[in-house]
C-alpha positions as CSV (number, residue, x, y, z in Angstrom):
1,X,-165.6,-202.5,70.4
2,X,-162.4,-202.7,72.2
3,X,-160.8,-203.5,69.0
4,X,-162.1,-200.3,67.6
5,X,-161.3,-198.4,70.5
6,X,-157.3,-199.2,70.6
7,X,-156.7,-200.7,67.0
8,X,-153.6,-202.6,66.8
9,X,-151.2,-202.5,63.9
10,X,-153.0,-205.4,61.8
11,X,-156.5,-203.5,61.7
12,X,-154.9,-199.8,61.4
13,X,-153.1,-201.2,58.0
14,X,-156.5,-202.6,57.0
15,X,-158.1,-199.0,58.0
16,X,-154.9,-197.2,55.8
17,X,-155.7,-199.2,52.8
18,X,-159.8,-198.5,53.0
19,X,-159.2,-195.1,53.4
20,X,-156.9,-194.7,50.1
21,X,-159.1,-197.5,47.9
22,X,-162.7,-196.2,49.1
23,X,-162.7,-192.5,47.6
24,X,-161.6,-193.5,44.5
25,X,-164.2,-196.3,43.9
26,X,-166.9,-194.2,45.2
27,X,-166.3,-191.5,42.5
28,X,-166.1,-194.5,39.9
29,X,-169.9,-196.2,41.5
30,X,-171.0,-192.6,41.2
31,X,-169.8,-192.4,37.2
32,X,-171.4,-195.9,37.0
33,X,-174.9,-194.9,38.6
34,X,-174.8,-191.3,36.5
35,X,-174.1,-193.6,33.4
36,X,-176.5,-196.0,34.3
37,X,-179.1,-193.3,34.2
38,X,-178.2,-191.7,31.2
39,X,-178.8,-195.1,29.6
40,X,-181.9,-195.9,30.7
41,X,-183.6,-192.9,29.7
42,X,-182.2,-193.1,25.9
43,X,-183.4,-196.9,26.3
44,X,-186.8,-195.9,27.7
45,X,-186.8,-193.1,24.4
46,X,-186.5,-195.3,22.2
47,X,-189.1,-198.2,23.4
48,X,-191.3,-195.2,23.6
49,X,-190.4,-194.0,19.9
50,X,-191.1,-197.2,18.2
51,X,-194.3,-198.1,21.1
52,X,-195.3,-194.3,19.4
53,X,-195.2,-195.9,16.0
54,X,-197.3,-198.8,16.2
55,X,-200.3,-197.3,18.4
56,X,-200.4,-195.0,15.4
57,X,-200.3,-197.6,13.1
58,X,-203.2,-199.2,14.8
59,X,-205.1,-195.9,14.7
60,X,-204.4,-195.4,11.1
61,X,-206.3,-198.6,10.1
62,X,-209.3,-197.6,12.7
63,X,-209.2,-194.7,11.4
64,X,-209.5,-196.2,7.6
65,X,-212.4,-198.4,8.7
66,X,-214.3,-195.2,10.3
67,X,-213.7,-193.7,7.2
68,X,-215.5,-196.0,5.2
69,X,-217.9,-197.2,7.8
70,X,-218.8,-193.0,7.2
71,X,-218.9,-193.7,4.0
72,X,-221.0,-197.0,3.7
73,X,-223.9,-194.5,5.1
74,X,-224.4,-192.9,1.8
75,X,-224.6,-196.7,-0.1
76,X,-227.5,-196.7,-2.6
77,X,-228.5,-200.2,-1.6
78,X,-228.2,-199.7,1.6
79,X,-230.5,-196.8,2.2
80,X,-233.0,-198.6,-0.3
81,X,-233.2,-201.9,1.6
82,X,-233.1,-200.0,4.9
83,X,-235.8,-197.3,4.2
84,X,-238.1,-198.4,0.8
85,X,-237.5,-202.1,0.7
86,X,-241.1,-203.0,1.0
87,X,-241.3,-201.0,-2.4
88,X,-239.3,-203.5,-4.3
89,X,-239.7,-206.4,-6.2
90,X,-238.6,-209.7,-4.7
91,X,-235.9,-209.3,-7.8
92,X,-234.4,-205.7,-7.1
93,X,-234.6,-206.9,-3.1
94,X,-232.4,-210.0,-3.6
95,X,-230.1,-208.0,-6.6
96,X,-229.4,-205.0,-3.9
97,X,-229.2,-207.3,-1.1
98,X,-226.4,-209.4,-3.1
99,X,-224.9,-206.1,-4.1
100,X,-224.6,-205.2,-0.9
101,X,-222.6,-208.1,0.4
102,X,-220.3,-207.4,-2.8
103,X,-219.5,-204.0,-1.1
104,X,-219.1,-205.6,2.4
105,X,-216.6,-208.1,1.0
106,X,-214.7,-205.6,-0.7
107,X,-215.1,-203.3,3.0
108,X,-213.6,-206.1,4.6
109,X,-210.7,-207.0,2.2
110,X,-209.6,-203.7,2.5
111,X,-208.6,-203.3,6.0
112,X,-207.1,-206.3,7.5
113,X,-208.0,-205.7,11.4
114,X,-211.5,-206.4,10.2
115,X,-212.9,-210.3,10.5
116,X,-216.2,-209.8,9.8
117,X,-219.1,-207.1,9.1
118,X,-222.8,-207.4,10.1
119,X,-225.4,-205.1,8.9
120,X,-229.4,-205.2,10.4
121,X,-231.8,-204.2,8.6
122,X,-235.0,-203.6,10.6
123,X,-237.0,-203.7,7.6
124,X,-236.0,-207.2,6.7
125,X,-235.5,-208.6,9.4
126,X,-232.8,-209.7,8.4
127,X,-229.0,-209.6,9.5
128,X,-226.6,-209.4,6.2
129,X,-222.9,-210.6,6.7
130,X,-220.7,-210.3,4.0
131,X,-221.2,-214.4,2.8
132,X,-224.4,-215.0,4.5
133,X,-227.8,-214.0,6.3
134,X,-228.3,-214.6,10.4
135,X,-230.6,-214.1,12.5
136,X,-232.4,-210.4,13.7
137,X,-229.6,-208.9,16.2
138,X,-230.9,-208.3,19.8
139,X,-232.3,-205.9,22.0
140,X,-228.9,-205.5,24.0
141,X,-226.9,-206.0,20.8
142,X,-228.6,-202.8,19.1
143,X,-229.1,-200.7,22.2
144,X,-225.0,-201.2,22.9
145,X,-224.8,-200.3,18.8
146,X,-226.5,-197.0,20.0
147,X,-224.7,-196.3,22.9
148,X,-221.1,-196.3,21.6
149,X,-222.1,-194.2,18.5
150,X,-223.1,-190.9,21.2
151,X,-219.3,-190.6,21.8
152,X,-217.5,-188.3,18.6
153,X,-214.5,-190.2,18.4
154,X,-214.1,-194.1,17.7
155,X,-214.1,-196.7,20.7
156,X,-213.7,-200.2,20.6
157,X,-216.2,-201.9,22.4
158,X,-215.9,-205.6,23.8
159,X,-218.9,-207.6,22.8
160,X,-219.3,-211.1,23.7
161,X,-216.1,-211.7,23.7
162,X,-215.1,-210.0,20.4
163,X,-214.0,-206.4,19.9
164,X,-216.0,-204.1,17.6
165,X,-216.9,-200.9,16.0
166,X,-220.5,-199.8,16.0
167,X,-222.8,-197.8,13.7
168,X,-226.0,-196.8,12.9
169,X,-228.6,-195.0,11.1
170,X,-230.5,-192.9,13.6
171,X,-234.1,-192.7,13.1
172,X,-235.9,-189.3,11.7
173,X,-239.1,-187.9,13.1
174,X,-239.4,-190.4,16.0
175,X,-239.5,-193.1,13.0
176,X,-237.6,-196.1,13.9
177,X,-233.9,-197.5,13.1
178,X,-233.3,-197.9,9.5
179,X,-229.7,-200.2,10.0
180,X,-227.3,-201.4,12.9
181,X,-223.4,-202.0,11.4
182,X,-221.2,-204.5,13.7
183,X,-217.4,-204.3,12.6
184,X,-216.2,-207.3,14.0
185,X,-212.0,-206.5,14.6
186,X,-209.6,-209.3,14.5
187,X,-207.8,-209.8,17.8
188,X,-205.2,-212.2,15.6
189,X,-204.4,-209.3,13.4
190,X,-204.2,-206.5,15.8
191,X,-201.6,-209.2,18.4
192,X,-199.6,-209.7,14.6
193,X,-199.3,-206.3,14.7
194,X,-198.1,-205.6,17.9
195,X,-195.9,-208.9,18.5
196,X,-193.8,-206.9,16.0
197,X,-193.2,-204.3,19.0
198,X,-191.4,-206.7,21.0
199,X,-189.9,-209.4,18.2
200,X,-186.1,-208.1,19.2
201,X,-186.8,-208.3,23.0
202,X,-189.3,-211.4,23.2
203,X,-191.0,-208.7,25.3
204,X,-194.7,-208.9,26.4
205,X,-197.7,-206.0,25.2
206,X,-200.4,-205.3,26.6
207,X,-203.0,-202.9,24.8
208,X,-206.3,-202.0,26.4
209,X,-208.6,-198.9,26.6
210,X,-208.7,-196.6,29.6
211,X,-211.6,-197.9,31.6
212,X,-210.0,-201.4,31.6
213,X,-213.0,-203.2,29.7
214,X,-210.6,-205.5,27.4
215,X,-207.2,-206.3,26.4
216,X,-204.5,-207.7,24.4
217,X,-201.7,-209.4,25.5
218,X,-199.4,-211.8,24.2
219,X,-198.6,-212.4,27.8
220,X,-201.6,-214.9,27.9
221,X,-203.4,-215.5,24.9
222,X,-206.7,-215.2,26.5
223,X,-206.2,-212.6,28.6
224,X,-209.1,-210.1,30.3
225,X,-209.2,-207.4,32.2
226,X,-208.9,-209.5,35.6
227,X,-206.1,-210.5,34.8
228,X,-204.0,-207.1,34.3
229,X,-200.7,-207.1,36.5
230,X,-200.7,-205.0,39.6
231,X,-197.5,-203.7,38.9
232,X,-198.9,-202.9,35.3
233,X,-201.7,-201.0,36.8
234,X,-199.5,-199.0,38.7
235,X,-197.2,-197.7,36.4
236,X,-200.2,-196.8,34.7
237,X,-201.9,-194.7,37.5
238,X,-198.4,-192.9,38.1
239,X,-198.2,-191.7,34.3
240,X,-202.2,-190.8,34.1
241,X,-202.9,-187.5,33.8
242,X,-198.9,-185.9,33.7
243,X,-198.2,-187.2,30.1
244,X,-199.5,-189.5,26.7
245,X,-196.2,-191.8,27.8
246,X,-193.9,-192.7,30.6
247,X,-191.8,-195.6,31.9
248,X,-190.7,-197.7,34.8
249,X,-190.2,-200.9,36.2
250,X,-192.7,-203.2,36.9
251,X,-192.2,-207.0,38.2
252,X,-194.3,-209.7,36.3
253,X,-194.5,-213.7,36.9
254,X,-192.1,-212.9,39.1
255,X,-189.5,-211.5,36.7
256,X,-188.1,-207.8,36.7
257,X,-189.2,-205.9,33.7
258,X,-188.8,-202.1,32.1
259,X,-192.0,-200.6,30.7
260,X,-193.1,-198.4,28.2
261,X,-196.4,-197.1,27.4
262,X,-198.2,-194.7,25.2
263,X,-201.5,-193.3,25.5
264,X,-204.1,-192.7,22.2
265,X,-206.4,-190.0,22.6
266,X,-208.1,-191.1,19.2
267,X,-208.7,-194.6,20.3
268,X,-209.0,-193.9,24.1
269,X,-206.6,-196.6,24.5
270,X,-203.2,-197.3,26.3
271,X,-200.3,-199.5,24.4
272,X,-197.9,-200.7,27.1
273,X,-194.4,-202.8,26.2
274,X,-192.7,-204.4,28.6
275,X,-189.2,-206.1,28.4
276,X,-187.0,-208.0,30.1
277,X,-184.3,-206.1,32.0
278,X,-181.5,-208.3,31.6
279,X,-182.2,-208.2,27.9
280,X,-181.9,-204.7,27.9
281,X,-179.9,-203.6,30.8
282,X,-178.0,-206.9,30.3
283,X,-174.6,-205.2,29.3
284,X,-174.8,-202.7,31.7
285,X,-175.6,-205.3,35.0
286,X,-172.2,-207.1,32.8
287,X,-170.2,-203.7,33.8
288,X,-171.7,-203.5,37.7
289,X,-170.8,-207.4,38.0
290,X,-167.4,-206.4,36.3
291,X,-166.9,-203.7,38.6
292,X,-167.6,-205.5,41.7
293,X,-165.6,-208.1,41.0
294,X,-162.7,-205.9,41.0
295,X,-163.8,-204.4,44.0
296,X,-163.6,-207.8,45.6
297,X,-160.5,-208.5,44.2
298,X,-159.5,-205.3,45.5
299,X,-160.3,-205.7,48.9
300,X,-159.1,-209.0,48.8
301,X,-155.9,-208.1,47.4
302,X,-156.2,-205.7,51.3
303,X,-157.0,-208.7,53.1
304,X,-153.8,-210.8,51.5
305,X,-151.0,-208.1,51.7
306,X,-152.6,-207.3,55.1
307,X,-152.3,-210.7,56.2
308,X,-149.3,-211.1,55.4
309,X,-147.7,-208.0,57.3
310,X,-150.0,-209.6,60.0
311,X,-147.7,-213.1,59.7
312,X,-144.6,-210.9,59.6
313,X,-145.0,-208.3,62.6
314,X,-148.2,-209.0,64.2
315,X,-148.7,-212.5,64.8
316,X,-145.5,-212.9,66.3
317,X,-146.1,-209.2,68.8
318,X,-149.6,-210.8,69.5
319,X,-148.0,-214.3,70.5
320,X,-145.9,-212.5,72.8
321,X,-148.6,-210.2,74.3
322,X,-150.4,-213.6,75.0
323,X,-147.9,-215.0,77.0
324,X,-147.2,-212.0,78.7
325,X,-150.9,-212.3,79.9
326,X,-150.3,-215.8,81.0
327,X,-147.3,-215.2,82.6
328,X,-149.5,-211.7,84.4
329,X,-151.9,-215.1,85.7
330,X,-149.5,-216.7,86.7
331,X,-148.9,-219.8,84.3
332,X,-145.1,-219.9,84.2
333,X,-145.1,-223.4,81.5
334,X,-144.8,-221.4,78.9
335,X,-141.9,-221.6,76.3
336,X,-142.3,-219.6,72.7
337,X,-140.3,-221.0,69.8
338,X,-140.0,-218.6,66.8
339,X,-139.1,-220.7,62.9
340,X,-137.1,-217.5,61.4
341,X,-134.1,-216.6,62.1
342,X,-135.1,-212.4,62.6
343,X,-135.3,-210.1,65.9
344,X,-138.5,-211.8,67.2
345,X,-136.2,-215.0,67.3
346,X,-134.1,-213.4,69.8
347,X,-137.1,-211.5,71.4
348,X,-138.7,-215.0,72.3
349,X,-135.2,-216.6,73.8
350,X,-134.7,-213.6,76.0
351,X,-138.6,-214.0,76.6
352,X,-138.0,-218.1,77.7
353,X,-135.1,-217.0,79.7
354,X,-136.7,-214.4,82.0
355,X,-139.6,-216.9,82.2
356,X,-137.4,-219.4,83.4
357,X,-135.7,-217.5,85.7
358,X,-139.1,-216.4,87.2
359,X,-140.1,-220.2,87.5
360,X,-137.1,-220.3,89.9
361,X,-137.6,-217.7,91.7
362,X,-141.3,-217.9,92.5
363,X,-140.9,-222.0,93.1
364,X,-138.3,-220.8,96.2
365,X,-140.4,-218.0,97.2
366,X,-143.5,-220.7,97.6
367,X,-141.6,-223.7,99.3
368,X,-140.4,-221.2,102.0
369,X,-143.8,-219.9,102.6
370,X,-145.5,-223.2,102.8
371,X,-142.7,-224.3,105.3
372,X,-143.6,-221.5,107.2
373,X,-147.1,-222.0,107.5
374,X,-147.2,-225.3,107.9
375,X,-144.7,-224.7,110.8
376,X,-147.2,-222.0,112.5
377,X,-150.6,-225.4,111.5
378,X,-148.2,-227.6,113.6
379,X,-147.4,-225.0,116.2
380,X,-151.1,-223.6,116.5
381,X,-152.1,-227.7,117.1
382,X,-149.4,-228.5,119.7
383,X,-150.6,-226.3,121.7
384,X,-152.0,-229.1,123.4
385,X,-151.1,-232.8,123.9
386,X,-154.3,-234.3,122.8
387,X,-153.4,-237.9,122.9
388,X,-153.3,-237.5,126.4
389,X,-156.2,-235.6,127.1
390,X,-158.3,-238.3,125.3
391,X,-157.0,-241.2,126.8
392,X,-157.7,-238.8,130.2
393,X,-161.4,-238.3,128.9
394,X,-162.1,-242.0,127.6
395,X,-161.3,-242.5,131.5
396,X,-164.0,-240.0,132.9
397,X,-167.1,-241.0,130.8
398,X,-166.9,-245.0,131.5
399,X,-166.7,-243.6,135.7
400,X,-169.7,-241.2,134.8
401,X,-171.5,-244.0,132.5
402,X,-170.4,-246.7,135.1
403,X,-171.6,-244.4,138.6
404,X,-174.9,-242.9,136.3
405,X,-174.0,-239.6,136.0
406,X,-176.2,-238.7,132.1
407,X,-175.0,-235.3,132.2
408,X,-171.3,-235.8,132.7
409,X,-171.4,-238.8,130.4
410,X,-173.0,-236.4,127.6
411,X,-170.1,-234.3,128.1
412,X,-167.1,-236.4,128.1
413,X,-168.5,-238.2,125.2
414,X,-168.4,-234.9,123.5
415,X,-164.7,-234.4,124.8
416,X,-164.0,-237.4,123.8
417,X,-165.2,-237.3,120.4
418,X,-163.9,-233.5,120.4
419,X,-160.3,-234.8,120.6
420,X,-160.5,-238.0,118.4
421,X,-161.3,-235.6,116.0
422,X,-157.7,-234.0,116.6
423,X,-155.5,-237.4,117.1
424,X,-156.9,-239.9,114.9
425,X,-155.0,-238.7,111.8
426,X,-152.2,-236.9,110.9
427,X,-153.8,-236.0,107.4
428,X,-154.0,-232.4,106.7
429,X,-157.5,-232.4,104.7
430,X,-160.2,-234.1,105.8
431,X,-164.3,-234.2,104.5
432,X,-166.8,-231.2,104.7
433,X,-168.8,-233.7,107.1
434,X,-166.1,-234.2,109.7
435,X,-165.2,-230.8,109.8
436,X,-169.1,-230.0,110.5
437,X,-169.5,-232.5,112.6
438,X,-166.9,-231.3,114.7
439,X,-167.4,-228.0,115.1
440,X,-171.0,-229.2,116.1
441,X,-169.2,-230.9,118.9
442,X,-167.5,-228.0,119.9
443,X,-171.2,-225.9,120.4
444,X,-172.2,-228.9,122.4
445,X,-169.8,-228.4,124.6
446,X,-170.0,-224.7,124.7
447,X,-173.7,-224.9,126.2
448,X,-172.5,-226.6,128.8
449,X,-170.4,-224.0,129.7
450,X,-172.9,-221.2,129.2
451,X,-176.3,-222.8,129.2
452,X,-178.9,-220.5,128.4
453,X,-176.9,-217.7,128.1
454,X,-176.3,-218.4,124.3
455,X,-178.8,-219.5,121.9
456,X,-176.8,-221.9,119.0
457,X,-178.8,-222.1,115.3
458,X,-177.2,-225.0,113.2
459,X,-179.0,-225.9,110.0
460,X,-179.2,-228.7,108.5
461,X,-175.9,-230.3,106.6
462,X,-175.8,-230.0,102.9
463,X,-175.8,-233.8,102.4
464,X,-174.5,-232.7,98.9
465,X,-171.3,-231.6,99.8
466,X,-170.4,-234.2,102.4
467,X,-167.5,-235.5,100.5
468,X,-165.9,-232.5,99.5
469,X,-162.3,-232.3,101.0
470,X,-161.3,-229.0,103.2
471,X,-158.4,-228.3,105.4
472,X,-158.9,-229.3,109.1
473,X,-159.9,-227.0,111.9
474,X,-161.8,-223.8,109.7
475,X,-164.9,-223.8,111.2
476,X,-164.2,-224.2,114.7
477,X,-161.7,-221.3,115.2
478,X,-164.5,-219.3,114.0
479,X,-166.8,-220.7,116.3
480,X,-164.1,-220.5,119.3
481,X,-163.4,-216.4,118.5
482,X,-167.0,-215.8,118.4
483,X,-167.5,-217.2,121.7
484,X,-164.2,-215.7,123.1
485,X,-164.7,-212.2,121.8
486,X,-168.7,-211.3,121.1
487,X,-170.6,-213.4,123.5
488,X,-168.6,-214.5,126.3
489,X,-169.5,-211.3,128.5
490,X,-173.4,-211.7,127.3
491,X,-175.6,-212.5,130.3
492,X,-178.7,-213.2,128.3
493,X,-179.7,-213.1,125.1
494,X,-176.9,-214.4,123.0
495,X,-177.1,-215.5,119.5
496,X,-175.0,-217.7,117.3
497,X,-175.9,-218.6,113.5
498,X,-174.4,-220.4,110.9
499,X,-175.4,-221.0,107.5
500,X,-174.6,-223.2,104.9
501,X,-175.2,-221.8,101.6
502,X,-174.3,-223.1,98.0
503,X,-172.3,-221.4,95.3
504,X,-173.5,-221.6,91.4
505,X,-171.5,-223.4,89.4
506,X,-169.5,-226.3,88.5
507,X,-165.7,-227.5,89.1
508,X,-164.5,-224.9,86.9
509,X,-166.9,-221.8,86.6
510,X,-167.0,-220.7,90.2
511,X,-169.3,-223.3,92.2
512,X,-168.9,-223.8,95.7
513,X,-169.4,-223.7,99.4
514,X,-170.1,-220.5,101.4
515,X,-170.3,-221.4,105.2
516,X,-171.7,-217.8,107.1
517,X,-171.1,-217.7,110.9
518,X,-173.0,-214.8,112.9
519,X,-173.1,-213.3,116.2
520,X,-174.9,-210.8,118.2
521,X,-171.9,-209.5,119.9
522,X,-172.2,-205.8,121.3
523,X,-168.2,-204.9,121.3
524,X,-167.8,-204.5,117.0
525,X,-167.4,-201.4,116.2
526,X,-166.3,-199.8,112.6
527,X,-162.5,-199.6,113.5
528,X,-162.8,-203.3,114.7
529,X,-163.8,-204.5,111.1
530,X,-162.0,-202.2,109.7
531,X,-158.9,-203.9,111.2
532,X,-159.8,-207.5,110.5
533,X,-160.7,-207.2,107.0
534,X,-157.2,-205.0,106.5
535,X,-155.5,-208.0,108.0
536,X,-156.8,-210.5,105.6
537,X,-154.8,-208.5,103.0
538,X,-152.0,-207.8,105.0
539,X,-148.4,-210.0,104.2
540,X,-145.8,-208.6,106.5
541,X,-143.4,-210.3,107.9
542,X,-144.0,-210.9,111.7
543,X,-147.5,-210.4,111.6
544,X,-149.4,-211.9,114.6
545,X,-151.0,-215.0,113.5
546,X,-154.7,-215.3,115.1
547,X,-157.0,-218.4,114.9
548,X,-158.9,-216.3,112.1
549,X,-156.1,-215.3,109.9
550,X,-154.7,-218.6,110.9
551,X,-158.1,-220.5,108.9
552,X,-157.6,-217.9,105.8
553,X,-154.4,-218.4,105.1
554,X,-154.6,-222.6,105.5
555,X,-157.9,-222.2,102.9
556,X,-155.8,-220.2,100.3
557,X,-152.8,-222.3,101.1
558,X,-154.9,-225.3,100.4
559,X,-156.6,-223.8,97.3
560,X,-154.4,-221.9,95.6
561,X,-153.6,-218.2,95.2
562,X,-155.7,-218.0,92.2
563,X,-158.8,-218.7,94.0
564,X,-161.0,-217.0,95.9
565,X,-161.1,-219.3,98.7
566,X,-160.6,-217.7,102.4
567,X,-162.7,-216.0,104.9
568,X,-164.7,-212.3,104.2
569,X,-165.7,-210.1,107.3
570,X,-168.9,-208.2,107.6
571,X,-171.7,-206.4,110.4
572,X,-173.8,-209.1,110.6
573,X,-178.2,-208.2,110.7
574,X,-177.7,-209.4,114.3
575,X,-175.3,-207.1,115.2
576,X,-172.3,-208.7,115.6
577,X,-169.4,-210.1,113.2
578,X,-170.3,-212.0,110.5
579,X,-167.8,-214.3,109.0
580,X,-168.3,-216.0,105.8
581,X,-165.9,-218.8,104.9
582,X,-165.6,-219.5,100.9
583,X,-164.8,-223.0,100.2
584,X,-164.5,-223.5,96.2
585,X,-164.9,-227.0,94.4
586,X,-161.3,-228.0,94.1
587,X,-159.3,-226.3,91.0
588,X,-162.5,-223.9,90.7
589,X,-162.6,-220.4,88.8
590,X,-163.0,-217.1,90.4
591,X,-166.0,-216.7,91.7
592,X,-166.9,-213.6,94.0
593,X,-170.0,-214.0,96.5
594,X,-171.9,-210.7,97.7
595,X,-171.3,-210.4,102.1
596,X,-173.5,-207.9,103.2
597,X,-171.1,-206.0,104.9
598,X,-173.9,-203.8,106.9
């Protein structure tokens, strides 16, 4: 977001070249789409012209076979074997019945959707195809012959598997049937007829009535109504009832393909084609593809010239802003080298110079400082000669040991171990442990001095931090202020607290020690704290050194100024000072911790 907010040079050339590319291919995707359109419509015309074509082709030969289905009513053998037949003479029975397959043949050769005829004759008993006799038809055979001849236009009606026309002679004066007719159509023939739809688009068909009761497909040979398409069936509810034909896209076997259908109110049927889009959008998806590619050579054509005014003038500004940054954090090991011989050549030497010079500067600056507070560590612990003092209380517990004196022996061993503490090295770092230890010590003694005037709470030691290496003498100062300065005048009722309390986070992320030290103390007021935590900040030269600011200054000496070691000041829930002291893993990052400062 940042990026957004204050764009630098690379992205606002980027931004420039969007600006003046994007309206002009927007007004060319909008020609494209408006083209597009216009194209699929004259497409969808023309599937729908030549789809017109054949369903009228196929209602022309129904037609032709209703005509002469009318017609065969008014045969002369027909209505003799039907209605007088037990009249005849075996002879003139068997010479019209022969005659009368003649006529069937000949009503079958001339329309070619038809694959076979069957005429019932009640009165026979008989069932006359156009080669041969079978069997009576039955009760649900003639009763469905019925049915389909109450509607006045032709249907097609799926029978066993086969689709047929019907017709019959209706009885007169409740007298019964004289004939049933069964046109058997020819599903081969009709499919021939419609696979010429599709022959230039290896498209599928599908033809089927409007109540769904059969099909024709050369999508599957043996297709049935279960098995129309979804998608099919949709674009057919969309188009019924607003017009005789429509189009759209449908999706089958997975595939994307544009349909056409058209509806027959004669035969009460639907005829729907349905081709591949990429067989007839194909060159049109060839001119999106085309344009798209020059859009992406556009924009990458952008991205190169871009890039390379980025290698000229921005890479080189953003090296520079990067060790500017560094340099702000204080890494001064930083040298730029530039390979061509331009301004930012002699940019970076001016840049390496100044950085030098810094280097210099800052490394004089440090030495003094750290001469100076190492002079005010040694001054703060000469106060004292402790090597003396020792040797003085190494003397007074073997006479208290020796004359059986517990008490006195308890406190010089503490003295004693007190000022070992301070003379057995001259190292300026020793372990968390020791420096606990000691400061432990120090309480010890302390309740001598004031008894039960001052309750102590020490928790346990963080075994885990035991080896971790701190400056000497940071705890006890604190401990030593807090007695001086918040409970030394308390009669009763004094409290001291210190916490240990651990720091998430590893060598490098922040982890740490924080060691809080609390007081009930009854002289802290606002101005007090104020004060101290002013002085933490404070740098002046001459500034009184005190055993607090003393400990803050060692811990940032001791862990760098980039850290965040050093001591914090707050009201502590007693009432008193609370002084936290942050102790980082050696060469950690920043990490602040929260003080409730009251």
């Amino acid at each position: 977001m940042r990026a957004f907010k204050y764009p630098n040079i690379f992205v606002r050339i980027v931004v420039l070249f969007l600006l003046l590319i994007i309206p002009l291919y927007l007004l060319v995707f909008i020609i494209n789409h408006t083209s597009g359109g216009i194209l699929r419509k004259e497409i969808a015309g023309s599937m729908a012209s030549r789809i017109g074509s054949y369903s009228a082709l196929i209602d022309s030969e129904i037609n032709h076979i209703e005509q002469m289905k009318t017609d065969f009513l008014n045969d002369e053998d027909l209505q003799k074997l039907s209605t007088v037949s037990i009249t005849l003479s075996d002879y003139e029975r068997l010479t019209a019945v022969n005659r009368l397959k003649k006529k069937l043949n000949s009503f079958k050769d001339s329309a070619r959707l038809i694959k076979d005829i069957q005429v019932y004759i009640p009165n026979l008993e008989k069932t006359i195809r156009v080669s041969t006799y079978s069997d009576p038809m039955s009760e649900p055979e003639m009763k469905m012959i019925r049915d389909s001849n109450t509607l006045r236009s032709p249907r097609i009606i799926p029978w066993n598997g086969e689709l047929i026309l019907a017709l019959y002679d209706p009885p007169h004066s409740g007298a019964r049937t004289n004939f049933y007719m069964k046109i058997v159509l020819s599903r081969e023939a009709m499919m021939t007829t419609l696979q010429q739809v599709t022959a230039k688009e290896d498209g599928k068909f599908y033809m089927t009535n409007l109540e769904r009761s059969w099909m024709l497909s050369n999508s599957h040979p043996q297709a049935t109504v279960e098995g129309v398409p979804a998608s099919l069936e949709n674009l057919l509810k969309e188009g019924a009832g607003r017009s005789d034909s429509g189009f759209g896209s449908l999706k089958l076997d997975g595939q994307p393909f544009f349909g056409a259908y058209q509806s027959s109110k004669y035969l009460n049927t639907v005829l729907l084609v349905a081709v591949p889009e990429n067989r007839i959008f194909g060159m049109l998806d060839r001119y999106n593809l085309l344009l798209w590619l020059l859009s992406a050579a556009t924009v990458v054509i952008v991205i190169v010239f871009s890039y390379r005014m980025y290698k000229i003038i921005h890479r080189p500004l953003q090296v520079m802003v990067r060790a500017l940054r560094k340099v702000e954090d204080g890494d001064l090991n930083i040298a730029l080298s530039h390979g061509k011989h331009d301004e930012f050549k002699y940019l970076f030497g001016q840049f390496n110079v100044m950085v030098s010079r810094l280097r210099v500067l800052i490394r004089e600056v440090y030495e003094e400082r750290i001469h100076s507070q190492q002079a005010q560590l040694k001054q703060l612990q000469s106060q004292i000669n402790p090597h003396f003092l020792y040797n003085t209380i190494f003397v007074l517990h073997r006479m208290a040991s020796s004359y059986g004196l517990p008490d006195v022996t308890r406190f010089t061993d503490f003295l004693g171990k007190y000022f070992l503490f301070l003379t057995r090295t001259g190292a300026d770092a020793v372990t968390l442990a020791e420096e606990w230890n000691h400061a432990v010590i120090y309480t010890e003694i302390q309740k001598v001095r004031f008894a039960d005037r001052i309750e102590v709470e020490w928790p346990e030691f963080p075994s885990c931090h035991k080896e971790l290496r701190v400056p000497r003498m940071i705890i006890q100062p604190i401990l030593e202020n807090a007695y001086k300065y918040g409970l030394e005048k308390k009669v009763r009722g004094g409290r001291l607290r210190i916490a240990a309390e651990e720091i998430e986070g590893g060598v490098n992320d922040g982890g740490g020690v924080m060691i809080v030290i609390e007081d009930n103390g009854d002289h802290l007021d606002d101005e007090t704290l104020s004060g101290l935590n002013r002085s933490l900040c404070g740098d002046e030269i001459g500034q009184e050194i005190t055993g607090l600011l003393n400990v803050h200054r060692r811990l940032q000496l001791y862990y760098g100024a980039g850290s965040e070691a050093g001591l914090q000041f707050g009201r502590s829930e007693l009432g008193g000072l609370l002084v936290a002291v942050k102790i980082p893993y050696r060469g950690g990052m920043k990490h602040a911790s929260r003080i409730d400062r009251g």
